[in-house]
C-alpha positions in Angstrom: 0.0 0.0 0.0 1.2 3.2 -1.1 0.1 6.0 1.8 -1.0 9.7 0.8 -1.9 12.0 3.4 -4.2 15.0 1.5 -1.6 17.5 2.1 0.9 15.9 0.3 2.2 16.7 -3.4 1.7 13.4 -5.3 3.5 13.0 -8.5 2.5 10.5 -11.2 4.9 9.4 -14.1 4.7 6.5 -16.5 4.7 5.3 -20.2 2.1 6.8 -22.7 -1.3 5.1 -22.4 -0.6 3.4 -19.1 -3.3 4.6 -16.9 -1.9 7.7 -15.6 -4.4 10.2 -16.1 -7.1 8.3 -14.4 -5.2 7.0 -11.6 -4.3 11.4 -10.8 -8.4 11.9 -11.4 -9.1 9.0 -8.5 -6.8 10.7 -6.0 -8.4 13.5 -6.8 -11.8 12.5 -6.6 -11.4 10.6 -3.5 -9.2 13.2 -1.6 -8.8 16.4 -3.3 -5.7 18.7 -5.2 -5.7 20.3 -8.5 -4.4 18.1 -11.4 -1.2 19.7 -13.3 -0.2 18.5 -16.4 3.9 17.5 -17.2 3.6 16.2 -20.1 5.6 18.5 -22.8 2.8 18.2 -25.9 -0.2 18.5 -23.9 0.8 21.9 -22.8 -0.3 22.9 -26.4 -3.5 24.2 -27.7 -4.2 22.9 -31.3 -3.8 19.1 -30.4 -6.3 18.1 -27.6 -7.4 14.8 -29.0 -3.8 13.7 -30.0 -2.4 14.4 -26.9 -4.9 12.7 -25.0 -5.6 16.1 -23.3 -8.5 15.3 -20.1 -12.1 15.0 -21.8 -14.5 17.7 -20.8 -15.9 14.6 -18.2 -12.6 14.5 -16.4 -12.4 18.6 -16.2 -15.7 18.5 -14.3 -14.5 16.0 -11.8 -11.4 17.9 -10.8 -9.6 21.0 -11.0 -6.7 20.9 -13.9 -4.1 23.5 -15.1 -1.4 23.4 -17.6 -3.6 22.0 -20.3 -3.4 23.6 -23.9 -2.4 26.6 -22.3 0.8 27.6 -25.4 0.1 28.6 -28.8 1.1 26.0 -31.1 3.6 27.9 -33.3 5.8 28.4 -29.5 8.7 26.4 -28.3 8.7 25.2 -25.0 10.9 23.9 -22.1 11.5 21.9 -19.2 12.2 26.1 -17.7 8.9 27.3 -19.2 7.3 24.5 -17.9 9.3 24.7 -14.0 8.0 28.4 -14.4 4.4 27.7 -14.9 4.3 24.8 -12.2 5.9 26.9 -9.3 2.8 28.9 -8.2 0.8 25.3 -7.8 3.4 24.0 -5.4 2.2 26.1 -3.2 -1.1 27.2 -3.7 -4.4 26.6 -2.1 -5.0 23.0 -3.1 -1.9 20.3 -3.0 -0.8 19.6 -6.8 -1.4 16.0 -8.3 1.8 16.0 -10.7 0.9 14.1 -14.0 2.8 13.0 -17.1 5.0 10.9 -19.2 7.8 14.1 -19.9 10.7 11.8 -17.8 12.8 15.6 -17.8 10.0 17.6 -16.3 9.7 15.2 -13.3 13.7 15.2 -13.3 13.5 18.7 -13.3 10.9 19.3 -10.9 12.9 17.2 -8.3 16.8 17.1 -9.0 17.2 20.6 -10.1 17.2 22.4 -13.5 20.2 24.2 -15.2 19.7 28.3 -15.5 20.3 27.7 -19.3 19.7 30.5 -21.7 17.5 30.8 -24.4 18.8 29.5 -27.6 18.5 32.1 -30.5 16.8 31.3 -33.0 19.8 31.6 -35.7 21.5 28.3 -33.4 18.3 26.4 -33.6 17.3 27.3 -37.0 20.8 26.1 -38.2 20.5 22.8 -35.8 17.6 22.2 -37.4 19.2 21.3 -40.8 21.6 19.2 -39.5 21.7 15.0 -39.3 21.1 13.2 -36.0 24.9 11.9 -36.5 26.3 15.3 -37.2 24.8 16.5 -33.9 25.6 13.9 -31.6 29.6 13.7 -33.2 29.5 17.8 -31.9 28.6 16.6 -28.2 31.1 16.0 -25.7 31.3 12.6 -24.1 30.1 13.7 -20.8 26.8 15.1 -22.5 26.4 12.5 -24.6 26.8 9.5 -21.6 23.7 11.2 -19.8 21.3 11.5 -23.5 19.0 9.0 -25.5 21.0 8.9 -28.2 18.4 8.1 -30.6 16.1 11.2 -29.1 17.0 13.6 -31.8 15.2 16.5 -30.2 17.4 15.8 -26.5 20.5 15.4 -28.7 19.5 18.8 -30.6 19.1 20.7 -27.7 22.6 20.0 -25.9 24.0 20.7 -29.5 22.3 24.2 -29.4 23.3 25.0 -25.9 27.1 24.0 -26.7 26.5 26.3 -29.4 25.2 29.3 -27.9 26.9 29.4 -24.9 30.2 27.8 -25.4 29.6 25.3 -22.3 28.5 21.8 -22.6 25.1 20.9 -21.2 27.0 18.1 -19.1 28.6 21.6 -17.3 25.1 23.4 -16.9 23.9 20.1 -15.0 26.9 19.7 -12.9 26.1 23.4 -11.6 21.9 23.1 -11.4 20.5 25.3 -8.4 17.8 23.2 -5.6 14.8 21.5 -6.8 11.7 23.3 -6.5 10.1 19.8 -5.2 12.8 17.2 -3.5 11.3 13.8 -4.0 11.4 13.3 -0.5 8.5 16.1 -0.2 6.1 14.0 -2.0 4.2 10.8 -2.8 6.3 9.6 -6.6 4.6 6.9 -8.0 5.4 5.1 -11.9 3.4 3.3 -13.3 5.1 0.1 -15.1 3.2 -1.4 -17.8 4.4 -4.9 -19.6 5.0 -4.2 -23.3 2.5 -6.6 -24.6 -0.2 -4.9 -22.5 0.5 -1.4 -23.5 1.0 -2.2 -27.0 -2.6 -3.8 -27.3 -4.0 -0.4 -25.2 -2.1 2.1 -27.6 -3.3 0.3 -30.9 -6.8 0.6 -29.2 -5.9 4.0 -28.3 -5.5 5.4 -31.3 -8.3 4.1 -33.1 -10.6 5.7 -30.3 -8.5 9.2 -31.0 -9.6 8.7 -34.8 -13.4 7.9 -33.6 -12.9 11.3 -31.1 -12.2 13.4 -34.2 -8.6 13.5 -34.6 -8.9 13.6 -38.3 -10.7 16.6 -38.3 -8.0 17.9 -35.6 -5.7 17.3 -38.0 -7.5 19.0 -40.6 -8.0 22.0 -39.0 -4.6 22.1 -38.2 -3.4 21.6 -42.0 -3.0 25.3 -42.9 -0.7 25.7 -39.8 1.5 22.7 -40.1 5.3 23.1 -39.9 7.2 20.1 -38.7 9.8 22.4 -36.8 7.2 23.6 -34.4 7.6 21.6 -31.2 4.1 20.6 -31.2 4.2 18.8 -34.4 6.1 16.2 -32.2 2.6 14.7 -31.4 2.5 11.1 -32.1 0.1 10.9 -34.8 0.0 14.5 -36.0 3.1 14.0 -39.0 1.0 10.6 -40.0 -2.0 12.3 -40.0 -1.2 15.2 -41.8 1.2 13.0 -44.5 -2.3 11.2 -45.2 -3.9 14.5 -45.8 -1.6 15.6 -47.8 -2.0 12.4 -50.0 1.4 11.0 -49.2 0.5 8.0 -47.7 -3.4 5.9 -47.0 -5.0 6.8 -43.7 -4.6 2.6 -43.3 -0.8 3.4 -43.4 -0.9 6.6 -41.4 -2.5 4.8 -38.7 0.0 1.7 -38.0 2.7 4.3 -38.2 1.1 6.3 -35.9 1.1 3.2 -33.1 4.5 2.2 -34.5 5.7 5.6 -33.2 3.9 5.3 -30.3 4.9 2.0 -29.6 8.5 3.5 -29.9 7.9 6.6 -27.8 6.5 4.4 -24.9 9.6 1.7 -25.1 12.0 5.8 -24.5 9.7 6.3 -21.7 10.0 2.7 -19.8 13.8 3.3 -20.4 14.1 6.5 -18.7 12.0 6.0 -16.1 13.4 2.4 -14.9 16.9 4.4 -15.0 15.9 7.4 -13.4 12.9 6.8 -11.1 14.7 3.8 -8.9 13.5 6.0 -5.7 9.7 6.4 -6.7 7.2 3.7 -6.2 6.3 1.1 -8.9 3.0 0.1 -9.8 1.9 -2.5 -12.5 -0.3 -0.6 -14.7 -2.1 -3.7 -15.5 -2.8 -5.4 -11.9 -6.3 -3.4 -12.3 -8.0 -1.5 -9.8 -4.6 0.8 -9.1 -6.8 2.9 -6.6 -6.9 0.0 -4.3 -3.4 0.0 -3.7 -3.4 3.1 -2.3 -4.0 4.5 1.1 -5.9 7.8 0.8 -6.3 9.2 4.1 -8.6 12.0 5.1 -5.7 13.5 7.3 
């Protein structure tokens, strides 16, 4: 059993599709806090059904912030995103912490380099240049601490190498307090066997295209540039590639939950490297409520 007193911050982390959403609307339910999103696409607007943004069902339950709240067409951080979860750390209700973003949790609780912004000249150029390129330009200290094969983590210690002539391995190595210590809240990841969460992310997805995400794709047509960070949403390049009549929508969906599928095996990674101190819970042993202790004091 896994105790939370209703004070306490509660922070829930796990692969995409696992459960994690509607394990941080139970607590909430049953003992109260405001529900604050750390997921790094869900922060946009444009992309609700994609991103598995909370249904307007879930909204009326429970209080949630950091939902769709940045334009489309603007970058964002793991600092934008430390700046817009500070004032719920300590405001009137205690903050139920929910994502799969493995850096905002890491973040959140280890500390978070002061880096600057990268101009956009830096990124502009980065943006032109091959995974290989970028990673061969890293330092060995940088690259021991990235996914390798996460071109978007790789491209951003390239930029900041680049713009401020220090290594990102450096910026870590001098990161101020976390805003949260672990040991301040209730950290709980949700493990999920791959089998199981391949079968719900297929389903997944075919419930997003039943929920309108063609049409959320189509609206979003005009707009689309693949350098925007929110273009990252599984299923948004497939989507749009099948609008665009580069590919069926029969082919757009299986490499939708191929990416997916992919995404979620990055996540599982991360999070059995980096969460060793949170608690584990089996996404699929069912009622995950049960295994909690919610008490009323």
């Amino acid at each position: 059993m896994i105790d939370i007193r209703p004070d306490t911050p509660v922070l829930i982390a796990g692969p995409t599709a696992s459960g994690k959403s509607a394990l941080a609307l139970e607590i909430a339910t049953r003992q109260g806090g405001v529900i604050v999103n750390a997921d790094a696409l869900q922060v946009f607007a444009g992309w609700q059904v994609l991103t598995a943004r909370p249904p307007a069902d879930d909204l009326a339950r429970a209080p949630h912030v950091l939902y769709g709240h940045v334009a489309f067409d603007a970058p964002y951080s793991a600092g934008h995103w430390l700046r817009d979860v500070t004032p719920y750390l300590h405001g009137p209700e205690r903050p139920i912490i929910v994502g799969g973003t493995g850096l905002n949790f890491h973040a959140l609780t280890k500390g978070l380099a002061d880096i600057p912004a990268t101009p956009d000249a830096v990124r502009a150029k980065a943006d032109l240049i091959p995974l290989p390129d970028l990673i061969g330009a890293l330092d060995p200290a940088t690259c021991a601490r990235l996914d390798l094969q996460n071109r978007m983590r790789v491209q951003r210690a390239w930029e900041v190498q680049q713009a401020t002539g220090r290594s990102l391995a450096d910026w870590q190595d001098n990161t101020p307090q976390p805003l949260l210590p672990l040991a301040g809240s209730v950290a709980i990841t949700l493990d999920a066997p791959k089998d199981w969460l391949d079968a719900r992310i297929a389903r997944r997805f075919d419930v997003m295209l039943e929920l309108g995400a063609l049409d959320e794709a189509r609206a979003m047509l005009p707009h689309w540039n693949p350098a925007h960070q929110s273009s990252k949403a599984i299923g948004a390049p497939e989507l749009i590639a099948y609008l665009q009549g580069q590919m069926t929508l029969d082919q757009a969906r299986e490499a939708a939950i191929i990416a997916s599928r992919q995404y979620a095996k990055r996540q599982r990674t991360w999070f059995r490297s980096k969460h060793k101190d949170w608690h584990q819970l089996r996404a699929d042993a069912g009622d995950l409520g049960a295994t909690l202790c919610l008490r009323a004091d």
